[in-house]
C-alpha positions as CSV (number, residue, x, y, z in Angstrom):
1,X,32.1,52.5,8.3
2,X,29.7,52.7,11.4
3,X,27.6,49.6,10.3
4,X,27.5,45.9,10.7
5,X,25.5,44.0,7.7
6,X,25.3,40.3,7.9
7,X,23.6,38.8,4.9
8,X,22.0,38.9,2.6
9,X,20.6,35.7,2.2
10,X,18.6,34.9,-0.8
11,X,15.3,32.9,-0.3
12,X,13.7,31.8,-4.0
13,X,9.6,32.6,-3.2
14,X,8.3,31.2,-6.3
15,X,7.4,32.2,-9.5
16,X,3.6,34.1,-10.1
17,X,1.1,33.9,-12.6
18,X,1.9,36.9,-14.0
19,X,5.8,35.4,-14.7
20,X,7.8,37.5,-12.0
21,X,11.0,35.9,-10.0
22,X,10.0,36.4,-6.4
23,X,13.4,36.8,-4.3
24,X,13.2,37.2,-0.7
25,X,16.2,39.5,0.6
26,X,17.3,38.7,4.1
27,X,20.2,40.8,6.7
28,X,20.7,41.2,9.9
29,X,21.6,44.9,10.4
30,X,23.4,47.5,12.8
31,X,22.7,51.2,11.2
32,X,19.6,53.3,10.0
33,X,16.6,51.6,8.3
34,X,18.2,50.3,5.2
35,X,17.0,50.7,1.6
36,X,17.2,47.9,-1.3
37,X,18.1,49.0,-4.9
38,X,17.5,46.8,-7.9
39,X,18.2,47.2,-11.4
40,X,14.7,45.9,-12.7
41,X,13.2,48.8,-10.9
42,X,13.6,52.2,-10.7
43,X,11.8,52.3,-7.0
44,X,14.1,52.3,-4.1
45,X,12.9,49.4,-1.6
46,X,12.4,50.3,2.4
47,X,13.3,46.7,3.8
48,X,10.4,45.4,6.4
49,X,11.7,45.2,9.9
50,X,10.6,42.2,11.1
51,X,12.5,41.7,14.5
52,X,15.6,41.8,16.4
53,X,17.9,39.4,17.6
54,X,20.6,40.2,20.1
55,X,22.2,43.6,18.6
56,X,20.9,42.8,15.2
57,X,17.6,44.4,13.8
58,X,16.6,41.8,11.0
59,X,15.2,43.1,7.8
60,X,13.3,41.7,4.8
61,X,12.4,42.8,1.5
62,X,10.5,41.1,-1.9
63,X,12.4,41.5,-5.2
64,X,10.0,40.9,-8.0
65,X,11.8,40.7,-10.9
66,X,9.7,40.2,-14.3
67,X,10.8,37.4,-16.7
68,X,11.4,37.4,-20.1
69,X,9.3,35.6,-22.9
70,X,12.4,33.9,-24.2
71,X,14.6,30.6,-23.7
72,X,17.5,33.0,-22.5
73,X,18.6,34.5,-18.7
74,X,19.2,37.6,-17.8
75,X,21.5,39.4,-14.8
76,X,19.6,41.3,-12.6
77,X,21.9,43.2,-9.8
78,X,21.0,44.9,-6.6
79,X,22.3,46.3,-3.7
80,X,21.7,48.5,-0.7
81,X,21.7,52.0,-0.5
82,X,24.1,52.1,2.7
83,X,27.5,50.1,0.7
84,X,26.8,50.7,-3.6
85,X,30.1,49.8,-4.0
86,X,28.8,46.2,-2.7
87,X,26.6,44.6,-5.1
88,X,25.3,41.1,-5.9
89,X,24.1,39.5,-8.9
90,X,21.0,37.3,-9.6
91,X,20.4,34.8,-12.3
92,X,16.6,35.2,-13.7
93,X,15.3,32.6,-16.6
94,X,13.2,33.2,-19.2
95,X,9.7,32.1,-19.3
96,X,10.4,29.5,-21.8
97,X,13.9,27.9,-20.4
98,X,14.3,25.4,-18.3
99,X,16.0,26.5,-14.9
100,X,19.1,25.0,-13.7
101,X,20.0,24.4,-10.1
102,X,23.0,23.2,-7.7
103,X,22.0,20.6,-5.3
104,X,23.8,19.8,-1.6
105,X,23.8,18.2,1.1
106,X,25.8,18.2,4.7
107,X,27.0,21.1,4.9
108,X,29.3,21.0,8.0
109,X,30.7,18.6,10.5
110,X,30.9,16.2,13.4
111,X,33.5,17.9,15.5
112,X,36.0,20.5,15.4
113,X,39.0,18.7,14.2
114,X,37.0,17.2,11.0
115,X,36.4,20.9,10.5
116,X,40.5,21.2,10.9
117,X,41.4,18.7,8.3
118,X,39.4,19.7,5.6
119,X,40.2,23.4,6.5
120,X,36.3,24.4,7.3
121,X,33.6,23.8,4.9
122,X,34.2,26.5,1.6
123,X,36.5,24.2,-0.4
124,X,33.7,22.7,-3.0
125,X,31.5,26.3,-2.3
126,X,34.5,27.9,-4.0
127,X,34.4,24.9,-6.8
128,X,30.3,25.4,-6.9
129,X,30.7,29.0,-7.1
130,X,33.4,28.8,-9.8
131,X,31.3,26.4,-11.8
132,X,28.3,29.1,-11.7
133,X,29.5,32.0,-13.1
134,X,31.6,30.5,-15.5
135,X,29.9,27.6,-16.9
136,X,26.1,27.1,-15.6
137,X,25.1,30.4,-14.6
138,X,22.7,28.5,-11.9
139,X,18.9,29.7,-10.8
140,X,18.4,27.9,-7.6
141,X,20.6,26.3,-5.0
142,X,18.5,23.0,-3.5
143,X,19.6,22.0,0.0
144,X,18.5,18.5,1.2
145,X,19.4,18.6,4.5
146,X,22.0,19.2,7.1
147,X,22.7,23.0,5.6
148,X,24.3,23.6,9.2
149,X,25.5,21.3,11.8
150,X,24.3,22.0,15.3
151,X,25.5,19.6,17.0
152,X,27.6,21.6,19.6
153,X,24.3,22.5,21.1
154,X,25.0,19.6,24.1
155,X,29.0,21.3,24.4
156,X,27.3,24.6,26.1
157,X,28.0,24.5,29.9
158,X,24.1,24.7,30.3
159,X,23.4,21.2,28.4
160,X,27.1,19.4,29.0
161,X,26.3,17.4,31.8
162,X,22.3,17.5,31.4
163,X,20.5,14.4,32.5
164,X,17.4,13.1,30.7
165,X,15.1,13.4,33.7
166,X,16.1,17.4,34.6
167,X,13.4,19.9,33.4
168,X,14.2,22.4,30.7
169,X,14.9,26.0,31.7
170,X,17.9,27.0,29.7
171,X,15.7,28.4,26.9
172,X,17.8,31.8,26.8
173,X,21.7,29.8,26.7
174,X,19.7,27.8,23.8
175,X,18.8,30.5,21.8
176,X,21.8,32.0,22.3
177,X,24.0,29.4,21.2
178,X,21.8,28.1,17.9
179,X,22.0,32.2,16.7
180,X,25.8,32.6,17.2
181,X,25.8,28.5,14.9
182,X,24.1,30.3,12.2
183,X,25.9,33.7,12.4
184,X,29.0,32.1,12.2
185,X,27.7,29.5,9.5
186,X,25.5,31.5,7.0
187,X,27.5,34.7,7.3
188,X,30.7,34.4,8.7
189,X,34.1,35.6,7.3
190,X,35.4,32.0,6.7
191,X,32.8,30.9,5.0
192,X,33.6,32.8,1.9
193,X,32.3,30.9,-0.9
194,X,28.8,29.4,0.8
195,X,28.2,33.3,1.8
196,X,28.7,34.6,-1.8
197,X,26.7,31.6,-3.1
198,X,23.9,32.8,-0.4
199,X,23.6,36.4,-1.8
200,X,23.8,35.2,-5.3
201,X,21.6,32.3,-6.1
202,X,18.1,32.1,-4.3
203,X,17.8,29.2,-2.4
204,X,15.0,25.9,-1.8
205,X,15.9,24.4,1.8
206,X,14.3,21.8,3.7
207,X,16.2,20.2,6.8
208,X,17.4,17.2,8.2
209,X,18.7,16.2,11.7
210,X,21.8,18.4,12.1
211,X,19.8,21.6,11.5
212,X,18.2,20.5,15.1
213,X,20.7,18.4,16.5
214,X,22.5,14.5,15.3
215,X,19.7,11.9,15.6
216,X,16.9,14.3,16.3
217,X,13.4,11.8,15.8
218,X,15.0,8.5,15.9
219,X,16.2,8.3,19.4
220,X,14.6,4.8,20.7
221,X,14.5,5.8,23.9
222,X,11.0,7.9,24.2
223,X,12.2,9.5,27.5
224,X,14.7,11.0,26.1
225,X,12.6,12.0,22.7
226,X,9.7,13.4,24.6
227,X,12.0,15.1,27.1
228,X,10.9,19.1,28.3
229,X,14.7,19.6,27.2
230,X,14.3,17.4,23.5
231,X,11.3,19.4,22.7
232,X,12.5,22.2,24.4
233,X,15.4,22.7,21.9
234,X,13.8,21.3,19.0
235,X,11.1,24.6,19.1
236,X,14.4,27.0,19.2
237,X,16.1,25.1,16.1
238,X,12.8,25.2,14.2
239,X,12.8,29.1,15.0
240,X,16.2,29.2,13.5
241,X,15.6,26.8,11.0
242,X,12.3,29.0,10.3
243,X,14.0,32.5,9.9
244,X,17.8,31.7,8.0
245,X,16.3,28.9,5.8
246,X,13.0,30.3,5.1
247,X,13.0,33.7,6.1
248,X,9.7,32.8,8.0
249,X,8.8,34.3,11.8
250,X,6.5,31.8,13.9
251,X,3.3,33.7,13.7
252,X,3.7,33.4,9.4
253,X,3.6,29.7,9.5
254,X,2.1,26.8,11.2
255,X,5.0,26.3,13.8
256,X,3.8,23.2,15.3
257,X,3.5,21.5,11.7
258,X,5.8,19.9,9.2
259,X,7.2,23.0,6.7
260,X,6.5,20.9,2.9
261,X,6.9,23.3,0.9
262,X,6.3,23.4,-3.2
263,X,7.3,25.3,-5.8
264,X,6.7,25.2,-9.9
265,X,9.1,27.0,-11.9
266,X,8.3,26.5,-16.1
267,X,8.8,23.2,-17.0
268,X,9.9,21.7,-13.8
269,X,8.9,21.6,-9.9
270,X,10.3,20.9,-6.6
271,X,8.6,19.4,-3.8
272,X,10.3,19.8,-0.1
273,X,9.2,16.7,2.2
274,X,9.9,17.6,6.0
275,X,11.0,14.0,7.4
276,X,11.7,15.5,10.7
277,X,9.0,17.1,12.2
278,X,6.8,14.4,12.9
279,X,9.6,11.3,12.9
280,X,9.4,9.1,15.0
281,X,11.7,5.6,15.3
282,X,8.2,4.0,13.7
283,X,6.7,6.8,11.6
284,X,8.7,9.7,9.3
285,X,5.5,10.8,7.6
286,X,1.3,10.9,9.3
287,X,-1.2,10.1,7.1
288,X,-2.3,14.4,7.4
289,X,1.4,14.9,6.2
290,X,0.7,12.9,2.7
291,X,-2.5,14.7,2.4
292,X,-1.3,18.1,2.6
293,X,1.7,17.1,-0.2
294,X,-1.0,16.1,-2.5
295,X,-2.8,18.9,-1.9
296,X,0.1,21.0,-1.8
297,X,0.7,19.7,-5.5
298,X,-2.7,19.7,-6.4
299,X,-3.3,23.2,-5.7
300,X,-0.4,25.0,-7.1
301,X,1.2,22.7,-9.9
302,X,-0.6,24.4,-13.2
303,X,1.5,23.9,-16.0
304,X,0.4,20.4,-17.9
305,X,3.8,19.9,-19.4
306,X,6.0,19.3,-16.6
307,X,8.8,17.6,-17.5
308,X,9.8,16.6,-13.6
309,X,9.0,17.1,-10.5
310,X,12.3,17.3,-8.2
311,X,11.0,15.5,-4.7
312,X,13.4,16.6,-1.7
313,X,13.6,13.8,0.5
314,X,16.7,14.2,2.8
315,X,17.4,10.3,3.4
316,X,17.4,8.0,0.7
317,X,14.6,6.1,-0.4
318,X,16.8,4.0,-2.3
319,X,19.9,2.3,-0.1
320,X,21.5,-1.2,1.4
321,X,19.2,-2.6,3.8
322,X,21.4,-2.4,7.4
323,X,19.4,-4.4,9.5
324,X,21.7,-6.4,9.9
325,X,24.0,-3.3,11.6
326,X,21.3,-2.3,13.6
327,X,20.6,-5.7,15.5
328,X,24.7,-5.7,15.9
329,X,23.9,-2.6,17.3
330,X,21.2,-3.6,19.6
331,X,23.8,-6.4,20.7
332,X,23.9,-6.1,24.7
333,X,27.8,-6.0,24.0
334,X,28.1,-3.5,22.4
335,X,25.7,-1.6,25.0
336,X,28.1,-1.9,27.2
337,X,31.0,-0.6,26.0
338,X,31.5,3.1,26.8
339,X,34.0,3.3,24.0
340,X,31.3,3.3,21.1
341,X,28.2,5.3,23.3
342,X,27.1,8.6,22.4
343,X,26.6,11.2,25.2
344,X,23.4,9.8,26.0
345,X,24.6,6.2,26.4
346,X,23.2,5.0,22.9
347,X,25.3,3.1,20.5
348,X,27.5,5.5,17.9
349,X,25.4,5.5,14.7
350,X,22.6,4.0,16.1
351,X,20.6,6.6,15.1
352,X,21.9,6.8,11.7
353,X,20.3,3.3,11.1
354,X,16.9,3.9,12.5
355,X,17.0,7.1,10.0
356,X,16.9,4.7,7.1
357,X,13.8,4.3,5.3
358,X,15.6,0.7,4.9
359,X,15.3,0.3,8.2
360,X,12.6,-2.4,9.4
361,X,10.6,0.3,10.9
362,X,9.7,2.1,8.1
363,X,10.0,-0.4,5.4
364,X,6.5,-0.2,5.1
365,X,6.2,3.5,5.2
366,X,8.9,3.4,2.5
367,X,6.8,1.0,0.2
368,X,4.0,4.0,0.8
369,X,5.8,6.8,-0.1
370,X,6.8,5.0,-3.3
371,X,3.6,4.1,-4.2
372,X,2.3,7.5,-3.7
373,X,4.9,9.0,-5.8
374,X,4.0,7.0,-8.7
375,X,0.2,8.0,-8.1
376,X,1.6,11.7,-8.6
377,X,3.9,10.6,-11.5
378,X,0.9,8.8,-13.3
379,X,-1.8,12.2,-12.4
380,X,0.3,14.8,-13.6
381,X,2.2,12.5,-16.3
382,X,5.4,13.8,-14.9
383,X,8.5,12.5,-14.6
384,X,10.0,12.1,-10.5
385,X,13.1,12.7,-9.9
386,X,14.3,12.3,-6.0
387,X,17.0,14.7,-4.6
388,X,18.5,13.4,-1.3
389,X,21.7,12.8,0.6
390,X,22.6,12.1,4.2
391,X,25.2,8.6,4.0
392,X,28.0,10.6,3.2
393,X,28.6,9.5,-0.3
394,X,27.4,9.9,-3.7
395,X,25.0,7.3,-6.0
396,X,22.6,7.1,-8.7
397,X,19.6,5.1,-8.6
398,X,16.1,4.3,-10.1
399,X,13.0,2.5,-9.5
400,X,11.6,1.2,-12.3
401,X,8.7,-1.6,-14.1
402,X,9.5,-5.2,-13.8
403,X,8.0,-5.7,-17.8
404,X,9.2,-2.1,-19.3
405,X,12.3,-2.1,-21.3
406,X,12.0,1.8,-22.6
407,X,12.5,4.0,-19.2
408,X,10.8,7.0,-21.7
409,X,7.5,4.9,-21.8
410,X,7.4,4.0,-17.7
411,X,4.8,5.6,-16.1
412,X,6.1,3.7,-12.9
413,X,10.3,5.5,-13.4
414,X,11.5,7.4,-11.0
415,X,14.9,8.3,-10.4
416,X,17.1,9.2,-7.2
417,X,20.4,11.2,-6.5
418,X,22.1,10.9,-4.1
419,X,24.6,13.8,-3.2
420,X,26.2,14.0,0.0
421,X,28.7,15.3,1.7
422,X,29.4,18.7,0.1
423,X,31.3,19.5,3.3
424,X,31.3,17.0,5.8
425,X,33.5,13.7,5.8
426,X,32.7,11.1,3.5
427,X,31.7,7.8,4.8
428,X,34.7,5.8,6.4
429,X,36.2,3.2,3.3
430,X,35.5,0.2,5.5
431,X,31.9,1.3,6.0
432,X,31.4,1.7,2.0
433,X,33.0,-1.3,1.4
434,X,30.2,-3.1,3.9
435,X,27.6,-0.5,2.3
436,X,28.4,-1.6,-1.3
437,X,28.5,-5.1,-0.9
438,X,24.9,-5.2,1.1
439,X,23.1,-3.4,-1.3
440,X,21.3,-5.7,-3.9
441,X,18.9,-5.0,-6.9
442,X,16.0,-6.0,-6.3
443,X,11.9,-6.4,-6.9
444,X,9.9,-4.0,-4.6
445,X,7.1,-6.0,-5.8
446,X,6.1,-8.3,-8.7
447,X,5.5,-4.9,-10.5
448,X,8.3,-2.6,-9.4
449,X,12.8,-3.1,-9.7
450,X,14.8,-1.0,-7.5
451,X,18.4,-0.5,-9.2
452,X,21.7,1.6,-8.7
453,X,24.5,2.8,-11.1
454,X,27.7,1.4,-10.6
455,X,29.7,4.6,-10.7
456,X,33.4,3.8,-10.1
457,X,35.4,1.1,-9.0
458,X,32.6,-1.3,-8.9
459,X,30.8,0.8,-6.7
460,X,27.0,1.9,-6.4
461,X,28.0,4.5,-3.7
462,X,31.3,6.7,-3.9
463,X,32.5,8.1,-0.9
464,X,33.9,11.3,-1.7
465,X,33.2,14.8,-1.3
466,X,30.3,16.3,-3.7
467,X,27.8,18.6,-5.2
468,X,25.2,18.0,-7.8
469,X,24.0,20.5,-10.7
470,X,21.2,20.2,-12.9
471,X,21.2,21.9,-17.1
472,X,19.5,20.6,-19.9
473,X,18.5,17.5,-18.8
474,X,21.9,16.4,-17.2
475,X,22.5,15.7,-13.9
476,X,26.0,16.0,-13.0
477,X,28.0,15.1,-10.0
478,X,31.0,16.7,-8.9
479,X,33.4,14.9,-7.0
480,X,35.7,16.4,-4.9
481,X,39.3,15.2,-6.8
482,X,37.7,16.3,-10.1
483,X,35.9,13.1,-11.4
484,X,32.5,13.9,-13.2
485,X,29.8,11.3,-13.2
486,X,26.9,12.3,-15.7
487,X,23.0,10.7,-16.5
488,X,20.8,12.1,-18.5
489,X,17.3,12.4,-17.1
490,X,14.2,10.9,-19.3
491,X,11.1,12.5,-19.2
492,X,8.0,10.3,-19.7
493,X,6.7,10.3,-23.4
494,X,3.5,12.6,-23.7
């Protein structure tokens, strides 16, 4: 064959008022204007050309697929006019089910030989994918964060040996480098099962540091965060981020502003908080970022009955408090010795604990978001359910009333998952163990409890490899060495 195809990737564009399954069909393409052919129409699709990048010209099409007035699924296939001996198959539910997703989160790794030992990052896609067609038959695929790891940026000769005070002019070794990280990532021939899982199940994404680079916004140092070469590559990773992850070009968005995005699908909704945009070591959210998610909510949730609204928050709201870690870290000692500093002289992990909403700096913030959550729980009179990830190991947790004994009844419930890593390395066992052991139940408030499951072994978090899916009111995680831990979501009582 004469042509290249790489894709497609499958963005889920939300469901109209007139019931149809909007798909957006993404490739990057070497070969004559390709066509699109789908079984729930008997029009041949001319793709939009929308750019080029490097020797690719990149292609989008809409696939707007009705739904049926039933509580059944149906396959919907397609495929392109150039390979129909290629084709891909779509999961579409009916008006009147209740959709089922896979959630993730970290979806790479540190450094080459992590990558090594696990043997790259498709051993729980395989699992995932597995799962899908024979069990769950899944509608969306949620990512929390972290769907690609670009860390490797700083290992380009052009940012190796950069120094915080040098102006930024490698904007064309940049862009180079972040494109051949998502080639090789989204598309390439050793990522097997995340590829087929791409072309197969449309996809909600919002990111988290390592789709810019590790630590990206809580960086104490503001010489180095408001760097020309900080802000530099943070605008090429959002154009990245923008076009794989939401098939989005600059001029089609508000570039310089967070990316929330919402979407209602039947019974159930999912609301995408960017924490990265605007972050800060003393501020992950502005006020004009709450506003527009309650507007955002406001104007496009319709249906009366939800029964929950997924909230995509990519660090958890629910964790140990680590303040104690982070003053260690602050330790002058420990400053000092080159052994534990990152490439910009900072403490290993430092970052990591100014991330937290735990974290002293945005404990307030935290008791804000919580609050405001609850408002949306008790205005819509649906349940919230919180999909995050980022520590590296798996947990369950809730916030609940101090005086309610029937979760059913409690306006104020809200629940959290935690699902992290599906690729990356769990967290170290001597970390969980400290983890574990400084995480305590506790009253937000004289009106609100913040609890955790004790999933295995007398632990609230597991650190093992993991995926989450969500069917019929069950949320199941699946850990790596085949243990299953299973809740069963309650919706408020209408």
């Amino acid at each position: 064959m004469n042509y290249r195809l790489l894709g497609p990737l499958l963005k889920f564009n939300g469901q109209s008022d007139t019931n149809k399954w909007n798909v957006s069909v993404l490739i990057f393409y070497n070969g004559n204007k390709p066509q699109l052919i789908c079984t729930e129409s008997s029009n041949i699709i001319t793709m939009k050309h929308i750019g080029v990048m490097y020797e690719y010209d990149i292609y989008r099409a809409n696939l707007c697929i009705e739904m049926e007035n039933s509580t059944h699924s149906k396959r919907v296939s397609y495929w392109f006019t150039f390979d129909v001996h290629s084709k891909y198959e779509i999961i579409v539910p009916g008006i009147k089910e209740t959709p089922r997703f896979f959630f993730f989160t970290c979806n790479g790794f540190h450094s080459k030989k992590d990558s090594k030992h696990y043997g790259g990052i498709d051993k729980l896609w395989k699992q995932l994918n597995s799962i899908h067609q024979q069990n769950i038959l899944s509608h969306l695929l949620i990512g929390g964060g972290d769907q690609i790891y670009c860390d490797e940026i700083w290992n380009i000769p052009e940012l190796k040996n950069w120094k915080k005070k040098e102006k930024f002019i490698e904007h064309e070794a940049v862009r180079k480098a972040y494109w051949k990280l998502y080639i090789k990532h989204f598309c390439g021939q050793k990522n097997i099962g995340f590829r087929n899982t791409l072309s197969s199940i449309p996809y909600i994404f919002q990111w988290d540091d390592h789709d810019i680079f590790d630590g990206w916004g809580s960086y104490e140092d503001k010489s180095l965060q408001e760097s020309s070469t900080f802000q530099g590559i943070f605008k090429i990773a959002k154009f990245y981020y923008l076009l794989f992850q939401h098939h989005l070009l600059p001029d089609e968005c508000h570039f310089d502003k967070p990316l929330h995005n919402f979407y209602q699908i039947n019974d159930i909704a999912f609301i995408g908080l960017d924490t990265r945009t605007e972050r800060s070591p003393t501020m992950i959210l502005s006020d004009e970022s709450y506003n527009q998610i309650d507007e955002l909510i406001k104007t496009n949730l319709t249906n009366q009955n939800l029964k929950y609204l997924f909230v995509i928050i990519p660090v958890p709201l629910i964790y140990s408090d680590l303040t104690i870690l982070k003053k260690l870290s602050d330790n002058l000692l420990f400053k000092n010795l080159s052994i534990i500093q990152d490439k910009f002289g900072k403490v290993l992990y430092q970052d990591d604990l100014v991330d937290q909403w735990t974290n002293e700096n945005h404990e307030e913030e935290r008791k804000k978001l919580i609050h405001f959550l609850i408002h949306i729980s008790h205005q819509y009179n649906t349940r919230i359910v919180i999909l995050t990830g980022d520590i590296h190991s798996c947990g369950l947790g809730s916030i609940s009333s101090t005086k309610q004994i029937n979760f059913n009844n409690d306006q104020n419930g809200i629940y959290q998952i935690i699902s992290s890593p599906i690729s990356n390395s769990p967290m170290m066992n001597i970390l969980n163990i400290v983890v574990n052991s400084m995480f305590h139940e506790s009253n937000l408030n004289s009106i609100l409890k913040i609890e955790m499951v004790k999933l295995r072994d007398d632990k609230y978090f597991v650190n093992e490899r993991n995926f989450c899916s969500f069917e019929n009111d069950k949320i199941r995680l699946y850990l790596e060495f085949g243990n299953i831990f299973i809740t069963t979501l309650n919706t408020i009582n209408k």
